[in-house]
PyMOL Python script that loads the backbone (N, CA, C, O; Angstrom):
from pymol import cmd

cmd.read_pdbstr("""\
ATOM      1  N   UNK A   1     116.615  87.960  80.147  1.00  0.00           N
ATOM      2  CA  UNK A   1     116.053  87.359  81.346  1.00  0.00           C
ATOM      3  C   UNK A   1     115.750  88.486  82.337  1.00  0.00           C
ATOM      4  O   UNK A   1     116.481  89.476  82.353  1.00  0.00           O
ATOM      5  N   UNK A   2     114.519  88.360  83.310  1.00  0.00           N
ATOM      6  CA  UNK A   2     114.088  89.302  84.078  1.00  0.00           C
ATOM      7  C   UNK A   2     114.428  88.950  85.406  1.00  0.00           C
ATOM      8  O   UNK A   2     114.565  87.765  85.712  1.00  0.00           O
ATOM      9  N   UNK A   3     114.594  89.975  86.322  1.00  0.00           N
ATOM     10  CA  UNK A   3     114.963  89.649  87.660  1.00  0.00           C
ATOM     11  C   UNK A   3     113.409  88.863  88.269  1.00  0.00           C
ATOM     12  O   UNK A   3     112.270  89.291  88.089  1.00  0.00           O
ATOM     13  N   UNK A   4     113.869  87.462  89.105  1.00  0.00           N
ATOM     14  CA  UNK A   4     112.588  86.985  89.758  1.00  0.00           C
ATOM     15  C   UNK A   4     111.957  87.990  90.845  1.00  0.00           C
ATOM     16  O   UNK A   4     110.758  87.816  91.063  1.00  0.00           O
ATOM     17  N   UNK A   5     112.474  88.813  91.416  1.00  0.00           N
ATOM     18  CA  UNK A   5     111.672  89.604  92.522  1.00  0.00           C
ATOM     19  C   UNK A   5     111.047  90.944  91.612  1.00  0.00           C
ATOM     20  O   UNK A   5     109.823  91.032  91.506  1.00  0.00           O
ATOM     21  N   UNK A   6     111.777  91.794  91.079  1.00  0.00           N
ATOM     22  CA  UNK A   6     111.017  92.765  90.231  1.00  0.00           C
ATOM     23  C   UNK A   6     110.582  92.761  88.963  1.00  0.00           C
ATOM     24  O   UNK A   6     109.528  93.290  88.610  1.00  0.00           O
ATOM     25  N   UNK A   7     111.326  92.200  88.258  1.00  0.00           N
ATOM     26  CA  UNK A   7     111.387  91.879  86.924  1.00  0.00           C
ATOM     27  C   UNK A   7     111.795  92.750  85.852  1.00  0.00           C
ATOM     28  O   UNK A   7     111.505  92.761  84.655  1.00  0.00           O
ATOM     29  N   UNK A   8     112.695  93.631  86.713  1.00  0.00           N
ATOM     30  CA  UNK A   8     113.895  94.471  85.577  1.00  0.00           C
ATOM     31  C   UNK A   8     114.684  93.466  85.241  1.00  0.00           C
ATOM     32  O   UNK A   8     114.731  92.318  85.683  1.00  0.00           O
ATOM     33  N   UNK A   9     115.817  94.439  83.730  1.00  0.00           N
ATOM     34  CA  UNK A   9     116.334  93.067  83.258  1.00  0.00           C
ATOM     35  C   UNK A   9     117.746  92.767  83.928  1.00  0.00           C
ATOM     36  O   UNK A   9     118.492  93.680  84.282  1.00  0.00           O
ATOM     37  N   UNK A  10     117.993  91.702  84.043  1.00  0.00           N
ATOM     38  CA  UNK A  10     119.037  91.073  85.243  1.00  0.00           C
ATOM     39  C   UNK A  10     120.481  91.774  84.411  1.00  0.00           C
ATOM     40  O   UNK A  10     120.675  91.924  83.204  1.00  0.00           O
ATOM     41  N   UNK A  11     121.506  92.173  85.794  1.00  0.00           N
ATOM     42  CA  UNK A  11     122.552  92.528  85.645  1.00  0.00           C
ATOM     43  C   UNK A  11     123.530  91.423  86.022  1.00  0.00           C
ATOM     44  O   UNK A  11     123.651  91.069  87.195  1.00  0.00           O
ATOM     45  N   UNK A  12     124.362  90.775  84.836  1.00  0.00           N
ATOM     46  CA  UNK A  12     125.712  89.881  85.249  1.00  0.00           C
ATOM     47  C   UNK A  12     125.935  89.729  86.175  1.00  0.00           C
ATOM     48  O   UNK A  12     125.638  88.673  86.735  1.00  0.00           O
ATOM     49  N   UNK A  13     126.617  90.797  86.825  1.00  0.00           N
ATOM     50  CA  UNK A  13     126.982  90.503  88.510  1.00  0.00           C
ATOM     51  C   UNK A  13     126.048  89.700  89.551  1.00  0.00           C
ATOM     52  O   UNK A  13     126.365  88.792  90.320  1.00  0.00           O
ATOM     53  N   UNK A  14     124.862  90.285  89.346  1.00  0.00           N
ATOM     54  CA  UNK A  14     124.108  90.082  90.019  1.00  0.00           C
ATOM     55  C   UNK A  14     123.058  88.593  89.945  1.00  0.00           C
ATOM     56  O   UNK A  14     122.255  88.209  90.795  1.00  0.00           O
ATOM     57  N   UNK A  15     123.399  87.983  88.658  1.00  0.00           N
ATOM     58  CA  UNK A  15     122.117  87.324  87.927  1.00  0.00           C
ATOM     59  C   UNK A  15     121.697  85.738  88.716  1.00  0.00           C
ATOM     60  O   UNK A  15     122.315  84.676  88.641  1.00  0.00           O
ATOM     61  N   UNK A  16     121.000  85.912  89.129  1.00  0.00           N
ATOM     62  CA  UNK A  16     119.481  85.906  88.377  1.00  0.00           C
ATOM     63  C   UNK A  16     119.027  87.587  88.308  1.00  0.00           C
ATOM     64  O   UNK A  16     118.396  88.158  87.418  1.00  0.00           O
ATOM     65  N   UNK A  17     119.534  88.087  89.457  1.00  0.00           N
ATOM     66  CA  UNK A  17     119.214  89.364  89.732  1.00  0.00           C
ATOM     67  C   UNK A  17     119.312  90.639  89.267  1.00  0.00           C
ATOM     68  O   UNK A  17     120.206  90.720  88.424  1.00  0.00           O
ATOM     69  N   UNK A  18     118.751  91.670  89.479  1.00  0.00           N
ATOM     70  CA  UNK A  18     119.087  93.091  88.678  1.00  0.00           C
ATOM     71  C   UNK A  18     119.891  93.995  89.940  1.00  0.00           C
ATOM     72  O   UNK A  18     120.216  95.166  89.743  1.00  0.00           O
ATOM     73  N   UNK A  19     120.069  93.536  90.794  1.00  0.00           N
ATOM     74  CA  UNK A  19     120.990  94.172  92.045  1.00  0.00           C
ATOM     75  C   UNK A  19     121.793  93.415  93.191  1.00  0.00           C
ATOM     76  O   UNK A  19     122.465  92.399  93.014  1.00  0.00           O
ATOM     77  N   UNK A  20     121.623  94.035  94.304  1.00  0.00           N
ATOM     78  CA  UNK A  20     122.444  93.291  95.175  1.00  0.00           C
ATOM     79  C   UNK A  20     121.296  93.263  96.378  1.00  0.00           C
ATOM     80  O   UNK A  20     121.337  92.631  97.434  1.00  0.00           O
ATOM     81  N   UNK A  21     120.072  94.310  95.792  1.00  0.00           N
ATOM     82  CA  UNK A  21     119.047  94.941  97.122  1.00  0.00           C
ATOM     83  C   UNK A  21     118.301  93.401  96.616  1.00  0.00           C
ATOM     84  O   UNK A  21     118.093  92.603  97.530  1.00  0.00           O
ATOM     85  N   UNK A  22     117.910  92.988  95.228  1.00  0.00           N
ATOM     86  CA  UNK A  22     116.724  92.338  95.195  1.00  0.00           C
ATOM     87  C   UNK A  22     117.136  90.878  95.392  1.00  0.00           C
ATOM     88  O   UNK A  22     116.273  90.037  95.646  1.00  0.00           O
ATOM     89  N   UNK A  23     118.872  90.436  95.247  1.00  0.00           N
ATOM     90  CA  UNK A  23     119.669  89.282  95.640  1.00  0.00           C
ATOM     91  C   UNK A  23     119.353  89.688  97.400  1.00  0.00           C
ATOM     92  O   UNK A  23     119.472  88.701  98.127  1.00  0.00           O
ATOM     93  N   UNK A  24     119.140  90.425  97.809  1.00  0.00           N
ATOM     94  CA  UNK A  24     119.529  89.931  99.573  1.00  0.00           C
ATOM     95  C   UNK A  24     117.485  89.799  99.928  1.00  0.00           C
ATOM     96  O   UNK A  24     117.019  89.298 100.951  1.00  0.00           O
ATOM     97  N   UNK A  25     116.824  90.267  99.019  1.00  0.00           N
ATOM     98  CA  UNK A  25     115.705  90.197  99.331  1.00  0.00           C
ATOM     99  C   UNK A  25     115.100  88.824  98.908  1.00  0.00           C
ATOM    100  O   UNK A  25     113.944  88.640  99.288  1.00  0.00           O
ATOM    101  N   UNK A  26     115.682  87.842  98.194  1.00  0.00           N
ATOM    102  CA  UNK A  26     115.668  86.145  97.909  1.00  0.00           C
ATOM    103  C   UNK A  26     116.032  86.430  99.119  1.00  0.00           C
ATOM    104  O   UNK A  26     115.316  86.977  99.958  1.00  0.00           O
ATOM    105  N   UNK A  27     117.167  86.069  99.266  1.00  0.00           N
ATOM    106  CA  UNK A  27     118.312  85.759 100.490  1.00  0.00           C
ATOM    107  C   UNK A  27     117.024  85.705 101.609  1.00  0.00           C
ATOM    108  O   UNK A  27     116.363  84.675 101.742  1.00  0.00           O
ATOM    109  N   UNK A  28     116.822  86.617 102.191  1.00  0.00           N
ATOM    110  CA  UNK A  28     115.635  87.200 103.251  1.00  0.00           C
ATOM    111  C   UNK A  28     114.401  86.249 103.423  1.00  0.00           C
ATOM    112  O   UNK A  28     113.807  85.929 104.452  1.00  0.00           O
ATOM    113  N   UNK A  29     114.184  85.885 102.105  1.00  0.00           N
ATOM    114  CA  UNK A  29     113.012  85.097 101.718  1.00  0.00           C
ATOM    115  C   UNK A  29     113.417  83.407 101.517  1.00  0.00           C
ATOM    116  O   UNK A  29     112.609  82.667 100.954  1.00  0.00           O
ATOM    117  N   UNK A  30     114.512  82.969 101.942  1.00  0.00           N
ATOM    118  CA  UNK A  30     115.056  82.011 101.783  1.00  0.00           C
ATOM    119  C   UNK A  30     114.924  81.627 103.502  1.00  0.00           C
ATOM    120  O   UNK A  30     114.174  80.881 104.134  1.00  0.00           O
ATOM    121  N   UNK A  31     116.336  82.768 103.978  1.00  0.00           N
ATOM    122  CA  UNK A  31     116.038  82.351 105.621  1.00  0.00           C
ATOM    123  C   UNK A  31     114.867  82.582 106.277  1.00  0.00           C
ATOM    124  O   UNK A  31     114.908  82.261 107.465  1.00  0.00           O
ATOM    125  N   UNK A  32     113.873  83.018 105.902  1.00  0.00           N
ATOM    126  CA  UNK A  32     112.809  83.083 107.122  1.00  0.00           C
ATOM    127  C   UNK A  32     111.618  82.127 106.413  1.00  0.00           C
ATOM    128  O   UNK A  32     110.462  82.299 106.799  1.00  0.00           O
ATOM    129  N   UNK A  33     111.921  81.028 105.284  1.00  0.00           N
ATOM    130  CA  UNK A  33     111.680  80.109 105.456  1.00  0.00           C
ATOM    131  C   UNK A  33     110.155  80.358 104.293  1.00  0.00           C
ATOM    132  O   UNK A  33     109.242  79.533 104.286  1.00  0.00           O
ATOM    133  N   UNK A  34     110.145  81.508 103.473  1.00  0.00           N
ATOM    134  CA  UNK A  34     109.106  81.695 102.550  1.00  0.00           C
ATOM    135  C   UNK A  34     108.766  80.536 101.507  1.00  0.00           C
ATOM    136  O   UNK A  34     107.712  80.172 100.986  1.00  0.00           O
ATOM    137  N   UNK A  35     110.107  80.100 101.416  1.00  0.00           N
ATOM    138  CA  UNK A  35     110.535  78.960 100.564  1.00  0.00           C
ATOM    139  C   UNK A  35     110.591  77.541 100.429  1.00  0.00           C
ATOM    140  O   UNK A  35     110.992  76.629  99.706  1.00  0.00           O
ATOM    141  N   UNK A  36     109.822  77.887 101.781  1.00  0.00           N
ATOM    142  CA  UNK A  36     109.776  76.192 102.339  1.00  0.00           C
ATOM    143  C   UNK A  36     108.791  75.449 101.571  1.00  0.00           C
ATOM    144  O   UNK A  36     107.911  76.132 101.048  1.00  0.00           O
ATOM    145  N   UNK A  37     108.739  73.586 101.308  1.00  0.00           N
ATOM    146  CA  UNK A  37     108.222  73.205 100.635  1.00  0.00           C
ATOM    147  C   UNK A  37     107.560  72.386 101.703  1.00  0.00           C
ATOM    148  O   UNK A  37     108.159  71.521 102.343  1.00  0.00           O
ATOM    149  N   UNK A  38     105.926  72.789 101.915  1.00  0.00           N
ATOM    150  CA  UNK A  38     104.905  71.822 102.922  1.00  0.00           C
ATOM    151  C   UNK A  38     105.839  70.264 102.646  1.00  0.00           C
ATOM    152  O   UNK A  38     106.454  69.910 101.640  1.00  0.00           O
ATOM    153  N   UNK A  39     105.670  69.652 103.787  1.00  0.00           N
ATOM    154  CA  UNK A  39     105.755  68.099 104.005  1.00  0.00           C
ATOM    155  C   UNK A  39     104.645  67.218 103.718  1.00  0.00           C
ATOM    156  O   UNK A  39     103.577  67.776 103.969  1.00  0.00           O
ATOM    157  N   UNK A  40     104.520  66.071 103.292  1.00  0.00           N
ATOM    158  CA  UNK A  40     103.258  65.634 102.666  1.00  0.00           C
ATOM    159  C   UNK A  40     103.404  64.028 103.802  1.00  0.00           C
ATOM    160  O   UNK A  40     102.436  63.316 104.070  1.00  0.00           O
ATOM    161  N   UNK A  41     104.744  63.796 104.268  1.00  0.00           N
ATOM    162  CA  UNK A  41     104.967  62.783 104.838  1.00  0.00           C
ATOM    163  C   UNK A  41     104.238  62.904 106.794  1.00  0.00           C
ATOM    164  O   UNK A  41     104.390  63.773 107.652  1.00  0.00           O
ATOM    165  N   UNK A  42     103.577  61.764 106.796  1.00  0.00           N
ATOM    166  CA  UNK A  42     102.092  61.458 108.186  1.00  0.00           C
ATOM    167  C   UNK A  42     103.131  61.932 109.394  1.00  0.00           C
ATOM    168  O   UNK A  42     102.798  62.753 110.248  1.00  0.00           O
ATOM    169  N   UNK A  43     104.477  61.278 109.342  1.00  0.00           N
ATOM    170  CA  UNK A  43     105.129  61.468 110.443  1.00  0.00           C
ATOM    171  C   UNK A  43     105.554  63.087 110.348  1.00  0.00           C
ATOM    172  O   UNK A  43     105.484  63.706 111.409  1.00  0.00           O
ATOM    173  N   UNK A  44     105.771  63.452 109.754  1.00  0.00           N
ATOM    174  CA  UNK A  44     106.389  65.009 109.795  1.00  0.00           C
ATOM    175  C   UNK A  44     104.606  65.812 110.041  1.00  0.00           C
ATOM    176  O   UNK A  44     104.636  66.981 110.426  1.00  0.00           O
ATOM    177  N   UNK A  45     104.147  65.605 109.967  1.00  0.00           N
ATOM    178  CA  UNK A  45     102.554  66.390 110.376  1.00  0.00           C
ATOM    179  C   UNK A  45     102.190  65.878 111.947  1.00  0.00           C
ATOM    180  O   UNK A  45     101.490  66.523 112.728  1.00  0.00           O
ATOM    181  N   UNK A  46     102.680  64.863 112.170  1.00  0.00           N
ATOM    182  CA  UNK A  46     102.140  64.553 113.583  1.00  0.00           C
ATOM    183  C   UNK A  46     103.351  65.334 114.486  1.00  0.00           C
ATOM    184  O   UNK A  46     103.154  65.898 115.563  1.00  0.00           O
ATOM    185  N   UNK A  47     104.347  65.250 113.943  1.00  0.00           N
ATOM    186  CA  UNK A  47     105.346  65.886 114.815  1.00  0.00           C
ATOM    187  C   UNK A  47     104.939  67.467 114.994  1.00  0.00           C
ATOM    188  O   UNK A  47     105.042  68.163 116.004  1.00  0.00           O
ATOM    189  N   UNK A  48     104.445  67.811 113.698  1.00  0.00           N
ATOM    190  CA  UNK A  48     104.364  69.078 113.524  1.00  0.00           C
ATOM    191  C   UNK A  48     103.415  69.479 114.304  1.00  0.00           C
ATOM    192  O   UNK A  48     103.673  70.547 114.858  1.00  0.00           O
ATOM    193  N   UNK A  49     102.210  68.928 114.604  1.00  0.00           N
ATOM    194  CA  UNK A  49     101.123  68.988 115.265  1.00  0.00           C
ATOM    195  C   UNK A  49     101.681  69.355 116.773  1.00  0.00           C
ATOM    196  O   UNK A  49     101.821  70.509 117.178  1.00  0.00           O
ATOM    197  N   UNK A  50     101.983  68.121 117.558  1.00  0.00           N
ATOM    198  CA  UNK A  50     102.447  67.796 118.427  1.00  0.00           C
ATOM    199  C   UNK A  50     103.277  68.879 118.751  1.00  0.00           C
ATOM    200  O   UNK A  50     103.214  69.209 119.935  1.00  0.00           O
ATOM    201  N   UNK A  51     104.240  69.701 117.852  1.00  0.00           N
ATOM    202  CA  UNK A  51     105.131  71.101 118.378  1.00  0.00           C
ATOM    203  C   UNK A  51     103.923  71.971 118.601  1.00  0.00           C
ATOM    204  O   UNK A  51     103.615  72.419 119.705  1.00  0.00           O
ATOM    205  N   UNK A  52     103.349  72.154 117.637  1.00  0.00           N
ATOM    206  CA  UNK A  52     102.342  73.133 118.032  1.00  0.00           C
ATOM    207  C   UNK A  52     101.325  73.360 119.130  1.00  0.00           C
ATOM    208  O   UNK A  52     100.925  74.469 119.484  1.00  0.00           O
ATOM    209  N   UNK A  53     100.799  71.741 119.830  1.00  0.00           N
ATOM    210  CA  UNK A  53     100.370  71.804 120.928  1.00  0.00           C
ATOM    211  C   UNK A  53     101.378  72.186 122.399  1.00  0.00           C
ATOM    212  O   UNK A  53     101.066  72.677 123.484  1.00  0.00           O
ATOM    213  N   UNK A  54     102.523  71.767 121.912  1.00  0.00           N
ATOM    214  CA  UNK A  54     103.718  72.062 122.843  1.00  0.00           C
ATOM    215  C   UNK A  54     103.812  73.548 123.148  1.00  0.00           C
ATOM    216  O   UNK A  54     103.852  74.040 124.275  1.00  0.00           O
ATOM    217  N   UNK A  55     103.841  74.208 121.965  1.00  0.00           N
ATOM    218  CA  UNK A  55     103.834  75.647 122.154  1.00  0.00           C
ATOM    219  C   UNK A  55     102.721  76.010 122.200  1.00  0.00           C
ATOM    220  O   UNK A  55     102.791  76.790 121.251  1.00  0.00           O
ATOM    221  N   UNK A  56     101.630  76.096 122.562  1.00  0.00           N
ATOM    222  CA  UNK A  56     100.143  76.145 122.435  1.00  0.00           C
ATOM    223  C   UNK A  56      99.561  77.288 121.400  1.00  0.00           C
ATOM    224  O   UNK A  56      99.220  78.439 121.675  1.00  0.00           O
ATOM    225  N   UNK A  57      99.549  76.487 119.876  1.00  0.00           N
ATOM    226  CA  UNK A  57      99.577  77.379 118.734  1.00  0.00           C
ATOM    227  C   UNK A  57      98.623  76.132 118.125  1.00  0.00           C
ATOM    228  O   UNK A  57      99.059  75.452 117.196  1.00  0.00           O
ATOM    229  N   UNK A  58      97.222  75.858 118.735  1.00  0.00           N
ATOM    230  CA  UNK A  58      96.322  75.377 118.190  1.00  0.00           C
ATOM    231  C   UNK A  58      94.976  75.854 117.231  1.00  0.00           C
ATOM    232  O   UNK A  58      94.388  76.647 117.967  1.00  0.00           O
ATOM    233  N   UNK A  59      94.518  75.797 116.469  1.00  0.00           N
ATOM    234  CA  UNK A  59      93.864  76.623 115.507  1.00  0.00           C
ATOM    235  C   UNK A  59      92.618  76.384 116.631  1.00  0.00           C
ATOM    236  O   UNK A  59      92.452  75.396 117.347  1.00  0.00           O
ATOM    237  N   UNK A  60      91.700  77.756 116.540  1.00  0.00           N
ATOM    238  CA  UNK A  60      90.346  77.481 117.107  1.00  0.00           C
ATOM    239  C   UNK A  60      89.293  77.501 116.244  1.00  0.00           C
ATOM    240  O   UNK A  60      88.154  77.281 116.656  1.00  0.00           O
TER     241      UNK A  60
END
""", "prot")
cmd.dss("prot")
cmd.show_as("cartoon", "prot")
cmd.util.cbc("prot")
cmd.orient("prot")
């Protein structure tokens, strides 16, 4: 099995991973939300909308 971020081959300790650098670099990519799965549900888009006019982050 290959590590998902580089794709050397995964070390035990570490596994899925081949380290501890390319485990905190998921990690990294987890909290700042790379991983997120779009919402498909009307109410979570209107809300979403609605933050964005709040913060004034409207597309032109």
């Amino acid at each position: 099995m290959s590590c998902p971020i580089c794709g050397e081959e995964m070390v035990r300790k570490y596994r899925p991973f081949c380290s501890k650098r390319c485990a905190d670099i998921d990690l990294g990519k987890w909290l700042s939300g790379s991983y997120s799965v779009p919402s498909q549900d009307p109410t979570d888009l209107e809300e979403a909308a609605e933050e964005m006019v709040k913060q004034g982050k409207t597309k032109h």
